[in-house]
Structure formats: structure tokens, C-alpha cells
C-alpha positions, 0 to 999 in steps of 0.5 A: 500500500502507498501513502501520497500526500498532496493538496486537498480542497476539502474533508471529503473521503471516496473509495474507487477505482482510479483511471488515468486520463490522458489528455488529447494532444493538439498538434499545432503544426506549421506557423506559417500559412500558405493562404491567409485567407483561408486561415482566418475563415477557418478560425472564425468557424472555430471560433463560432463552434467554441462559443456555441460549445460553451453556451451548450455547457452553460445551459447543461450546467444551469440545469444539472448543477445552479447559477453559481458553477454555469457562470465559470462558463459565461466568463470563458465566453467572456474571455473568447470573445474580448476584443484584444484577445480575438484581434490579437489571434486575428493579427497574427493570422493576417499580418504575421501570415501564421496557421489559425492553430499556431495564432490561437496557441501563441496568442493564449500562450502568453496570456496564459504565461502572464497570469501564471507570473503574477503573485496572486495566487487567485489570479495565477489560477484563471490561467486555468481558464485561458488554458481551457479556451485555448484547448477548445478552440485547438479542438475545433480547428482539428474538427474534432468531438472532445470526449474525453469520458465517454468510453468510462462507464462505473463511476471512477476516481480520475486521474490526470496531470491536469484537469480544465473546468470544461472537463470537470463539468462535462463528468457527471458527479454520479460518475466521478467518485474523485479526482487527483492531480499532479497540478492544480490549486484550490484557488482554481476553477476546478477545486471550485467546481469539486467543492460545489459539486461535492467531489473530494480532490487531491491536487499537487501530487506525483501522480503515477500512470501505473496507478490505473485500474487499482483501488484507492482512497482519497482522505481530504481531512488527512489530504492523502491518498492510499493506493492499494490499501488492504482489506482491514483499512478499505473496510474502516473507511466503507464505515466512515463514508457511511457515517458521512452520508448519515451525517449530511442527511441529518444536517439538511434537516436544520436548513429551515430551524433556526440557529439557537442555543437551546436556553434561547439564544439567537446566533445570527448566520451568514455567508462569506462570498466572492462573487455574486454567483456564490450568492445561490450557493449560500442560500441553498445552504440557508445563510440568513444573509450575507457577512462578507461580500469581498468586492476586490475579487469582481475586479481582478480579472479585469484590465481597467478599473469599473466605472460607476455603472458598472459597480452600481448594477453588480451590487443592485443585483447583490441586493436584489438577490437578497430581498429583506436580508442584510448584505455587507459589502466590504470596500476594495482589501487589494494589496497583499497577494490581491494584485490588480493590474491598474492600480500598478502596486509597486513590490514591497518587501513586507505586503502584509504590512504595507499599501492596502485595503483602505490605505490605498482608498484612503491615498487614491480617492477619486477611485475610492469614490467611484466605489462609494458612490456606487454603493451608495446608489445601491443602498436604495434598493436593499439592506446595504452594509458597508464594511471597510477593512485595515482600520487601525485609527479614529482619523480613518473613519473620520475621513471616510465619513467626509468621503462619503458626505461628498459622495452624496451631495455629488449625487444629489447635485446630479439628481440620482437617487441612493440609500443610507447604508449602515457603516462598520469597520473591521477589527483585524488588526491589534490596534483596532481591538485596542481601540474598539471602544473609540472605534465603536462609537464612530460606527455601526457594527464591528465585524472580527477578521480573525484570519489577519487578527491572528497574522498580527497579533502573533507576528506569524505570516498567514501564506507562509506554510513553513510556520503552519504549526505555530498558527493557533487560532485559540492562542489567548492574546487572540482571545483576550482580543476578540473578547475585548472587541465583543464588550466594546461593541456591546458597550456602545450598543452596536452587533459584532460579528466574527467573518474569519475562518475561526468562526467556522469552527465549531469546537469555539462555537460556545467560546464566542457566545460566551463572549457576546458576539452576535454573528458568525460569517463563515463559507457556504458549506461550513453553515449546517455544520456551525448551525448544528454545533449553535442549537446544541449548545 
């Protein structure tokens, strides 16, 4: 029996037969065309069939899964067809009298190598998604059907050297029991996909072609697979997945119950989202509203900041989606490993401790407001939050209030319509808990970010995996800290939420009650969990 470690997405386990995928190689062949022409009328069918493939996956996807995974499908159709993008390959069928295949793989392969040389990790993984429409498009120009799981009839644990999201979807979840890879990272499409459609996966691992055909399990809580395991192990984790499937079972019965203690005391729930079609995700697993909506990530796949309008309709229909429920936004947190490509950040030797979130809306003002205005527009059409990160002192909300009373006679003297949101600030720095009772006075609610509460309060960098083992989300400075910010908060009569990861733990479930705190925000998927652990206590 072997024993692999590698990178897992979640804490699912499967048991089943591995079978290794290998990939269809495209062969590019000659760059130079002999009829230009001809190229580009060959490109442009391509091109058409690719587009009408994705729609194809988008409405089967839609119907089989929800919103949230067909929209990967959406940006795909949004990435073929950018102007630079599609002129790019066109040119070089034109002007540079190169093959449609040659044009199509060297104009993605720079795109693509562009986004793996950028620090964001986030980032880095979109370069999944141009690899993925590059290899469409390569398809079509060989005329030939992609697929690639047809001949696989039981269900199967794949493995590949890589997977797209395109192939991951086309794979019917009754079908693949798991999936390894020897590249990939939890920040990609894929993971996202395998997260949403429950598949246990393991990522970053030596994968071996010997494997296929031989039994395996995948365990994601100990992110290992054992190839060939005897008869005695096989048997203990038939009994664990068992106990699994009855646990998810029972824990679907509390998505309608509300989140209270058993002597009566209400905890409110709700979800930390990326993006808006993460919003279904977390009203299918009944989060009460929404804790954390982290902005910067609608914009780092972009190329030049979003105007307004654009800003104004993405949380109009944020809101829209959540009638009568609270939704708290949170201004732009880039910086750090967020990297956008027009704001141009120069390198820093200490990221974590320099130009970001509200620091760089606090020094570039007019981008700033272009924010703030759009949110304050939004608020007319819903329960708006606004939540501002990496507050360390009372001049900040001073003069982000200021900020936000110029927004609003700008948009009266324009005549346009908004909202008045309720303001709060986040407590993830030990400055900001230190002063949580000047702070509480100037806002409306306080929300703990416990992931950079833990980063600064222990002087321990959060990315950095060589110091995993000193990280301890139940260290007691951070306790005293997010207690003290708890009898600020109460103090001045305002909620205090906690939207980390500590909070989606539910061994200090009963800690953080205990101390007051009013909320937790925690992932989609880790709300039953949390709600089970809040009725029992």
C-alpha cells in the first residue's frame, strides 16, 4: 500500500477505482500559412463552434448543477470573445501570415504565461481558464468531438496531470467518485467546481500512470491518498463514508430551524462570498444573509478599473438577490497577494504590512469614490452594509465619513437617487481591538477578521506554510482580543460579528457566545455544520 500526500480542497473521503486520463494532444503544426485567407475563415468557424460549445455547457450546467458553477462558463465566453484577445489571434493570422492553430496557441500562450507570473495566487489560477479556451478552440480547428469520458462507464476516481473546468463539468458527479492531480490549486476553477459539486480532490501530487485500474482512497481531512490499501483499512473507511452520508442527511434537516442555543439564544448566520454567483450557493445552504461580500475579487480579472455603472448594477443585483436580508459589502482589501493590474502596486518587501485595503482608498480617492458612490446608489434598493477593512485609527473613519458626505451631495447635485447604508469597520488588526471602544462609537457594527487578527497579533505570516504549526487560532492574546472587541461593541450598543475562518469552527462555537458576539460569517458549506454545533449548545 502507498501513502501520497498532496493538496486537498476539502474533508471529503471516496473509495474507487482510479483511471488515468490522458489528455488529447493538439498538434499545432506549421506557423506559417500558405493562404491567409483561408486561415482566418477557418478560425472564425472555430471560433463560432467554441462559443456555441460553451453556451451548450452553460445551459447543461444551469440545469444539472445552479447559477453559481454555469457562470465559470459565461466568463470563458467572456474571455473568447474580448476584443484584444480575438484581434490579437486575428493579427497574427493576417499580418504575421501564421496557421489559425499556431495564432490561437501563441496568442493564449502568453496570456496564459502572464497570469501564471503574477503573485496572486487567485489570479495565477484563471490561467486555468485561458488554458481551457485555448484547448477548445485547438479542438475545433482539428474538427474534432472532445470526449474525453465517454468510453468510462462505473463511476471512477480520475486521474490526470491536469484537469480544465470544461472537463470537470462535462463528468457527471454520479460518475466521478474523485479526482487527483499532479497540478492544480484550490484557488482554481476546478477545486471550485469539486467543492460545489461535492467531489473530494487531491491536487499537487506525483501522480503515477501505473496507478490505473487499482483501488484507492482519497482522505481530504488527512489530504492523502492510499493506493492499494488492504482489506482491514478499505473496510474502516466503507464505515466512515457511511457515517458521512448519515451525517449530511441529518444536517439538511436544520436548513429551515433556526440557529439557537437551546436556553434561547439567537446566533445570527451568514455567508462569506466572492462573487455574486456564490450568492445561490449560500442560500441553498440557508445563510440568513450575507457577512462578507469581498468586492476586490469582481475586479481582478479585469484590465481597467469599473466605472460607476458598472459597480452600481453588480451590487443592485447583490441586493436584489437578497430581498429583506442584510448584505455587507466590504470596500476594495487589494494589496497583499490581491494584485490588480491598474492600480500598478509597486513590490514591497513586507505586503502584509504595507499599501492596502483602505490605505490605498484612503491615498487614491477619486477611485475610492467611484466605489462609494456606487454603493451608495445601491443602498436604495436593499439592506446595504458597508464594511471597510485595515482600520487601525479614529482619523480613518473620520475621513471616510467626509468621503462619503461628498459622495452624496455629488449625487444629489446630479439628481440620482441612493440609500443610507449602515457603516462598520473591521477589527483585524491589534490596534483596532485596542481601540474598539473609540472605534465603536464612530460606527455601526464591528465585524472580527480573525484570519489577519491572528497574522498580527502573533507576528506569524498567514501564506507562509513553513510556520503552519505555530498558527493557533485559540492562542489567548487572540482571545483576550476578540473578547475585548465583543464588550466594546456591546458597550456602545452596536452587533459584532466574527467573518474569519475561526468562526467556522465549531469546537469555539460556545467560546464566542460566551463572549457576546452576535454573528458568525463563515463559507457556504461550513453553515449546517456551525448551525448544528449553535442549537446544541
Amino acid at each position: 500500500m502507498l501513502t501520497i500526500t498532496g493538496q486537498s480542497i476539502s474533508s471529503e473521503l471516496t473509495i474507487g477505482t482510479i483511471r488515468f486520463y490522458r489528455h488529447i494532444k493538439n498538434i499545432i503544426g506549421d506557423a506559417v500559412a500558405s493562404d491567409p485567407d483561408e486561415e482566418l475563415s477557418r478560425y472564425r468557424s472555430a471560433y463560432q463552434t467554441t462559443m456555441d460549445q460553451l453556451k451548450h455547457l452553460y445551459d447543461k450546467t444551469l440545469k444539472q448543477l445552479s447559477q453559481a458553477e454555469a457562470e465559470i462558463f459565461e466568463m470563458h465566453r467572456m474571455l473568447l470573445s474580448d476584443s484584444r484577445f480575438h484581434q490579437a489571434i486575428e493579427d497574427s493570422i493576417m499580418q504575421e501570415n501564421k496557421t489559425a492553430e499556431y495564432a490561437v496557441y501563441s496568442v493564449g500562450q502568453k496570456l496564459w504565461e502572464r497570469f501564471m507570473a503574477m503573485e496572486d495566487p487567485y489570479l495565477q489560477a484563471r490561467a486555468a481558464d485561458i488554458q481551457d479556451v485555448m484547448n477548445r478552440l485547438l479542438f475545433a480547428l482539428s474538427g474534432k468531438e472532445e470526449s474525453a469520458f465517454d468510453h468510462i462507464a462505473e463511476p471512477f476516481i480520475l486521474m490526470a496531470e491536469d484537469l480544465s473546468p470544461s472537463e470537470t463539468v462535462q463528468m457527471s458527479s454520479s460518475k466521478l467518485l474523485g479526482f487527483i492531480t499532479h497540478q492544480g490549486s484550490p484557488y482554481s476553477h476546478t477545486a471550485i467546481l469539486a467543492k460545489i459539486m461535492g467531489i473530494p480532490a487531491l491536487m499537487s501530487i506525483e501522480i503515477d500512470e501505473n496507478w490505473d485500474g487499482h483501488l484507492a482512497i482519497i482522505d481530504g481531512e488527512k489530504q492523502c491518498i492510499y493506493i492499494d490499501p488492504d482489506d482491514t483499512l478499505v473496510r474502516k473507511y466503507q464505515t466512515k463514508l457511511r457515517s458521512a452520508r448519515k451525517k449530511h442527511e441529518k444536517l439538511l434537516t436544520l436548513k429551515e430551524l433556526p440557529a439557537v442555543t437551546r436556553d434561547g439564544r439567537e446566533v445570527k448566520l451568514y455567508a462569506n462570498v466572492n462573487t455574486p454567483s456564490d450568492i445561490a450557493i449560500a442560500m441553498e445552504q440557508g445563510a440568513e444573509g450575507i457577512g462578507l461580500f469581498r468586492s476586490e475579487f469582481l475586479y481582478l480579472n479585469v484590465h481597467e478599473y469599473p466605472d460607476e455603472e458598472v459597480q452600481y448594477d453588480i451590487y443592485r443585483s447583490i441586493l436584489e438577490q437578497m430581498p429583506g436580508r442584510q448584505v455587507v459589502i466590504r470596500t476594495l482589501d487589494l494589496g497583499t497577494d490581491k494584485k490588480s493590474p491598474y492600480l500598478a502596486l509597486e513590490p514591497e518587501e513586507n505586503p502584509a504590512l504595507g499599501y492596502r485595503a483602505i490605505r490605498i482608498c484612503l491615498s487614491q480617492t477619486e477611485l475610492f469614490k467611484v466605489q462609494l458612490r456606487a454603493l451608495l446608489r445601491a443602498a436604495a434598493h436593499g439592506s446595504l452594509h458597508i464594511m471597510f477593512p485595515m482600520i487601525i485609527s479614529l482619523w480613518e473613519i473620520q475621513t471616510i465619513k467626509e468621503l462619503i458626505e461628498t459622495c452624496k451631495k455629488e449625487l444629489t447635485e446630479k439628481g440620482i437617487p441612493y440609500g443610507d447604508p449602515i457603516l462598520g469597520i473591521m477589527i483585524e488588526t491589534p490596534a483596532a481591538a485596542l481601540l474598539a471602544d473609540t472605534l465603536a462609537a464612530e460606527v455601526d457594527f464591528l465585524s472580527i477578521g480573525t484570519n489577519d487578527l491572528a497574522q498580527y497579533t502573533l507576528a506569524l505570516d498567514r501564506n507562509n506554510a513553513r510556520i503552519r504549526s505555530f498558527y493557533d487560532p485559540r492562542h489567548p492574546a487572540l482571545i483576550r482580543l476578540i473578547e475585548m472587541t465583543a464588550q466594546a461593541a456591546h458597550r456602545h450598543n452596536i452587533p459584532v460579528c466574527i467573518c474569519g475562518e475561526a468562526g467556522a469552527d465549531p469546537t469555539l462555537t460556545k467560546t464566542f457566545l460566551d463572549m457576546g458576539i452576535d454573528a458568525l460569517s463563515v463559507a457556504p458549506n461550513a453553515l449546517l455544520p456551525l448551525k448544528k454545533a449553535v442549537r446544541e449548545i
